[in-house]
Each structure stands twice: as structure tokens, then as C-alpha cells.
C-alpha positions as CSV (number, residue, x, y, z in Angstrom):
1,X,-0.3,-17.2,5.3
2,X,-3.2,-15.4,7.3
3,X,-3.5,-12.1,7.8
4,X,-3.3,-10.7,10.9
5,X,-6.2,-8.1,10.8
6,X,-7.8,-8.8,7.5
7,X,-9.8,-6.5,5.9
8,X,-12.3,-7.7,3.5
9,X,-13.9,-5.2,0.4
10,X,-16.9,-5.2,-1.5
11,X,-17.4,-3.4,-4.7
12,X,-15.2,-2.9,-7.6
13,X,-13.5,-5.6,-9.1
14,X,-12.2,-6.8,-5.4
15,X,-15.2,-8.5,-3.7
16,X,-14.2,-9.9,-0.4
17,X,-10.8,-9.4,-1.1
18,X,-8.2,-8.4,1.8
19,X,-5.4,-6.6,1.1
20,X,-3.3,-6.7,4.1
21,X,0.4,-8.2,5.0
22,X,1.7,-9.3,8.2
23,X,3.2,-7.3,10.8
24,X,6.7,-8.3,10.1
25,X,6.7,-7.7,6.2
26,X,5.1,-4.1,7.1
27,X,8.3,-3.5,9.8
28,X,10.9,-4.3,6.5
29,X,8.7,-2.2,4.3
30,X,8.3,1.0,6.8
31,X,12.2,0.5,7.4
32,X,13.1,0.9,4.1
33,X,10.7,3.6,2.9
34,X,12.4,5.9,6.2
35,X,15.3,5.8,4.4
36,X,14.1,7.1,0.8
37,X,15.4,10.7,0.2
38,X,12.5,13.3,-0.5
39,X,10.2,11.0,1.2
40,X,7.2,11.5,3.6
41,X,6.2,8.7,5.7
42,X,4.0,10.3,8.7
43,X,2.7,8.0,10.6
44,X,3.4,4.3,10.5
45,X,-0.6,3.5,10.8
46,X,-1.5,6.0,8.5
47,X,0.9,5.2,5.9
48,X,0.3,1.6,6.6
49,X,-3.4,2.9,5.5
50,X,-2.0,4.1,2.6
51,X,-0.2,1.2,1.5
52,X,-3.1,-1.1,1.9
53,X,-5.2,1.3,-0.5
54,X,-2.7,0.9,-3.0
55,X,-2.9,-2.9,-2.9
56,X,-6.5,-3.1,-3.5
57,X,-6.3,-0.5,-6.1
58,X,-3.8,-3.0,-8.1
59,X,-5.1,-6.0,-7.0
60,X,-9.1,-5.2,-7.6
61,X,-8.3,-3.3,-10.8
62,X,-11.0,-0.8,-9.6
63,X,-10.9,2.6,-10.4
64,X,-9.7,5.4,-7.6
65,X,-13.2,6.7,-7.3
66,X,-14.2,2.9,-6.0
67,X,-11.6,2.9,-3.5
68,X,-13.7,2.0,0.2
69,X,-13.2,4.7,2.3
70,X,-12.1,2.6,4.7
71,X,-8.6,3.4,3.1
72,X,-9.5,7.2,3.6
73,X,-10.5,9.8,0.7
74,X,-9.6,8.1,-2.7
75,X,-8.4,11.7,-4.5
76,X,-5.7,11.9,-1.8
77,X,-4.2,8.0,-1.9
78,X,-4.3,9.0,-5.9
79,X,-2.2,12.1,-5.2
80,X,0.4,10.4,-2.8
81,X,0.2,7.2,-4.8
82,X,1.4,9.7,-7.7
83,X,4.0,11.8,-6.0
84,X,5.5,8.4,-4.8
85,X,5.3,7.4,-9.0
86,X,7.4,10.1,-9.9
87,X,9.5,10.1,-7.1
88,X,10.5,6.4,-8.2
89,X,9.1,5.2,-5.1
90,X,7.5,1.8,-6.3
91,X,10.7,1.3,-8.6
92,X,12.8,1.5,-5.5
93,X,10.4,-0.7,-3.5
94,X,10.6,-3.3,-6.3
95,X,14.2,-3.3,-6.3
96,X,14.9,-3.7,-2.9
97,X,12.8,-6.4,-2.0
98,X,12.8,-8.4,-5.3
99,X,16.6,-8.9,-4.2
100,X,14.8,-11.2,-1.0
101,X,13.5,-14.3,-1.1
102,X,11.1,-14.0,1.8
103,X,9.4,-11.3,1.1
């Protein structure tokens, strides 16, 4: 499957990797974070944004400090991707979707 608007990264451990998903996963993914207690979304693009930093950051291996800025200022994903961490965000993610087959 293509991406829809892929983004491609140099540097790091990630060359010319995209890290992007397609319109329709993102729509189950937003849907599901909304309803997480304690939660701040914002905007959909921007958390989108986020989400897609977080991606390359796993899937490069890269340090934060590598992170493009194209994803926005590293120090900040690192902070949300943290509060998310010890809110149990990423657990709950796994969870829910593990449990579909098309996802």
C-alpha cells in the first residue's frame, strides 16, 4: 500500500524512509485517541504531525535530536511522546488495534 502524501527523510538511521499511513487508518486512530481520558489531542493535523514523528523515531532508530524538523521541534515530540508513555497511551493504542485484523 502507497501512501497517500509520503514523506521521505534523510539522516539518521531512516534514509529515504516515509513514515506516513493512509487517510483511513489515521480517521480509526484519531477516533480512538478522542476517547482516551486525560488526553490532549489538538488538532487533527498537528497531532497527525506528531504521530508521524514518532514513527520515524521507532522506525529510523535515530536519536530525538535527529528528528527532521519537518515533524516540528524534536524536545517537544520527546515531551508529548513521554507524557503519552506514562499516561499508557501507546499500551492502549496497542491494545485496541492489535484486536483488528486490518489495521
Amino acid at each position: 500500500m502507497r501512501c497517500e502524501t509520503p514523506v521521505r527523510f534523510l539522516g539518521g538511521g531512516g534514509a529515504g524512509m516515509c513514515c506516513c499511513y493512509p487517510t483511513a487508518e489515521w480517521v480509526g486512530i484519531l477516533a480512538h485517541l478522542k476517547k482516551l481520558p486525560g488526553i490532549h489531542v489538538g488538532q487533527p493535523d498537528t497531532c497527525r504531525q506528531f504521530m508521524s514523528a514518532c514513527l520515524w523515531i521507532l522506525r529510523s532508530g535515530s536519536q530525538w535530536r535527529v528528528l527532521p524538523p519537518t515533524h516540528g521541534k524534536w524536545n517537544s515530540i520527546f515531551k508529548r511522546f513521554s507524557r503519552w508513555c506514562a499516561k499508557g497511551v501507546w499500551d492502549k493504542l496497542l491494545s485496541h488495534f492489535s484486536e483488528l485484523s486490518d489495521l
